[in-house]
N, C-alpha and C positions, 0 to 999 in steps of 0.2 A: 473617492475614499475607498482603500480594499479594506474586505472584512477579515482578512488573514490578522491572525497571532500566533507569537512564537508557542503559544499551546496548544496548537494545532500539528506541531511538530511528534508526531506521536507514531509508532508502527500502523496502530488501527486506524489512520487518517491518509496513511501514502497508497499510493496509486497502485504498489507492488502488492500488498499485505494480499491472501490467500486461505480462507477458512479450510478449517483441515480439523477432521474425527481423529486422525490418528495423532494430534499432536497433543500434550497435557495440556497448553495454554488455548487452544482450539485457532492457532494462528502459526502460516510459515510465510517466509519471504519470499516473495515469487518473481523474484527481479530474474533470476536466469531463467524463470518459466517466459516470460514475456520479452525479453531476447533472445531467447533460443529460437532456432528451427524449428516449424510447424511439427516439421516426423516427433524431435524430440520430447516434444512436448507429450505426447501419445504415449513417450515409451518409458517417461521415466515415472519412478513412483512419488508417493508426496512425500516419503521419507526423505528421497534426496535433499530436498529443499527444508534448509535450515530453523528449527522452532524459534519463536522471536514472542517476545510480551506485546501486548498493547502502550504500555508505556516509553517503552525503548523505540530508538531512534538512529540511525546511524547515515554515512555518507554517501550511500544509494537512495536515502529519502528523496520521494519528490509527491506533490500532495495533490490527493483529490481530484481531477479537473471540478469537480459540484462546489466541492469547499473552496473555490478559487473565485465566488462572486465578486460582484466592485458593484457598488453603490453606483447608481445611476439619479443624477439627482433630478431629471425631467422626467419620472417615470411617476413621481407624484402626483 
């Protein structure tokens, strides 16, 4: 039994999401930080990388590895 639900679909639950001072929602997308090149990573600011809500969601989402449990039923 997985414990995932489609409300778990959320910015603040994917594996990219990136806490950022500089941003008014205090979240950026970090999908091209965590593809990028090691150098680039150093060199770009957090500005680059796009403000996003905790609510929003979109076709880069991918969740969690923590939030990805499954019920193990011999564990009782």
């Amino acid at each position: 039994m997985n414990t995932y639900t489609a409300k778990q679909d959320r910015c603040k639950t994917c594996q990219y999401v990136m806490q950022s001072e500089s941003s008014n929602t205090g979240l950026r997308c970090g999908y091209e930080y965590f593809h990028g090149s090691l150098i680039l990573r150093k060199v770009r600011l957090m500005t680059f990388y796009p403000v996003i809500n905790h609510f929003n969601v979109c076709e880069k989402f991918s969740l969690q590895p923590e939030t990805l449990r499954t019920f193990d039923p011999l564990s009782i």
